[in-house]
C-alpha positions as a Markdown table, in Angstrom:
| # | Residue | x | y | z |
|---|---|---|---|---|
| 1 | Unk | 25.7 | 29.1 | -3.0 |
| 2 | Unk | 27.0 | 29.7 | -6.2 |
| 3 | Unk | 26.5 | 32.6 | -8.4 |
| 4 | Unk | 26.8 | 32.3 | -12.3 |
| 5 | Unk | 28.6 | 35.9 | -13.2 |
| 6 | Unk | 27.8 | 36.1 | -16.4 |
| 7 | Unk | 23.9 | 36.1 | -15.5 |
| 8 | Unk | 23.4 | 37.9 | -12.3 |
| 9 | Unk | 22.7 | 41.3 | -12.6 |
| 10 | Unk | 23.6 | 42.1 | -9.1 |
| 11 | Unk | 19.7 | 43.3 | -8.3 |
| 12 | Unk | 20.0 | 41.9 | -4.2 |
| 13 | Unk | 16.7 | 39.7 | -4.4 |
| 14 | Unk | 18.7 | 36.7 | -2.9 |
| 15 | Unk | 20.1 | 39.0 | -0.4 |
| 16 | Unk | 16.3 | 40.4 | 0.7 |
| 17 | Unk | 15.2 | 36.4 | 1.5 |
| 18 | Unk | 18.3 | 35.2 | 3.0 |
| 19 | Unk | 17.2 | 34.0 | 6.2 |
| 20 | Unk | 20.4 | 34.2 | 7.8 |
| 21 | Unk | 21.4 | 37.1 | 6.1 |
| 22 | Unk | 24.7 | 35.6 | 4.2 |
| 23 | Unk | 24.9 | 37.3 | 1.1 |
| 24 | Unk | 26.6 | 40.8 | 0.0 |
| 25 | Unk | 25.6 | 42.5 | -3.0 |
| 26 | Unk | 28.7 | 43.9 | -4.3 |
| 27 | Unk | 29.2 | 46.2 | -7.1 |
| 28 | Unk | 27.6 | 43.9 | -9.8 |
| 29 | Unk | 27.7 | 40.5 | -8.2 |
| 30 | Unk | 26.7 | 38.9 | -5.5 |
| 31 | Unk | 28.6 | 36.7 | -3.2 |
| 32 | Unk | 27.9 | 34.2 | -0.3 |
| 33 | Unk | 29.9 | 34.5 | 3.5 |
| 34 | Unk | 30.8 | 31.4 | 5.5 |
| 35 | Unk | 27.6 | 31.7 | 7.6 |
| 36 | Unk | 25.1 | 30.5 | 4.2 |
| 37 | Unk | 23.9 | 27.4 | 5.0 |
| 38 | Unk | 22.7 | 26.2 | 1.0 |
| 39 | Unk | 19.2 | 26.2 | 2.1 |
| 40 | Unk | 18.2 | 27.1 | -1.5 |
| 41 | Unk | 15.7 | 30.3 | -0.9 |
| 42 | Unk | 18.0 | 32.7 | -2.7 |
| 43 | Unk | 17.8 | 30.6 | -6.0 |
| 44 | Unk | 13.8 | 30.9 | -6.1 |
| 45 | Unk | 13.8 | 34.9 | -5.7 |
| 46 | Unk | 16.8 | 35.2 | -8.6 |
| 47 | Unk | 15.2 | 36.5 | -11.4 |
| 48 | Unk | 17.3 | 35.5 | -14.2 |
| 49 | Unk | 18.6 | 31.9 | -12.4 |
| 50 | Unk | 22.0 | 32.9 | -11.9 |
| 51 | Unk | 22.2 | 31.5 | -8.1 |
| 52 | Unk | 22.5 | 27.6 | -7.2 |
| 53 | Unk | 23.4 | 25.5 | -4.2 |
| 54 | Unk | 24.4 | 22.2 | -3.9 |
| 55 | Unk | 22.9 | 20.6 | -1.2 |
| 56 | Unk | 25.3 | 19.1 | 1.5 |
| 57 | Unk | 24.4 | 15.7 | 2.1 |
């Protein structure tokens, strides 16, 4: 997962539909841990696009 800081607003939606609960909202960013598997759900609930994955192949 990767997080464009100058968009994200820090709001938590990709945090709320993380299945595997990964991401931290923190102060005004958001960051991934080492247990976010890229499955991509967190970039459809980001309201302004900031979040991205690159899928492992």
């Amino acid at each position: 997962m990767n997080v464009d800081s100058k968009l994200c607003i820090g709001c938590g939606a990709c945090a709320s539909v993380c299945p595997v609960n990964a991401i931290e909202v923190a102060d005004t960013y958001v960051r991934a841990d080492k247990n976010c598997t890229n499955c991509g759900i967190c970039t459809k609930s980001c309201p302004v696009g900031a979040v991205t994955v690159e899928r492992k192949l």
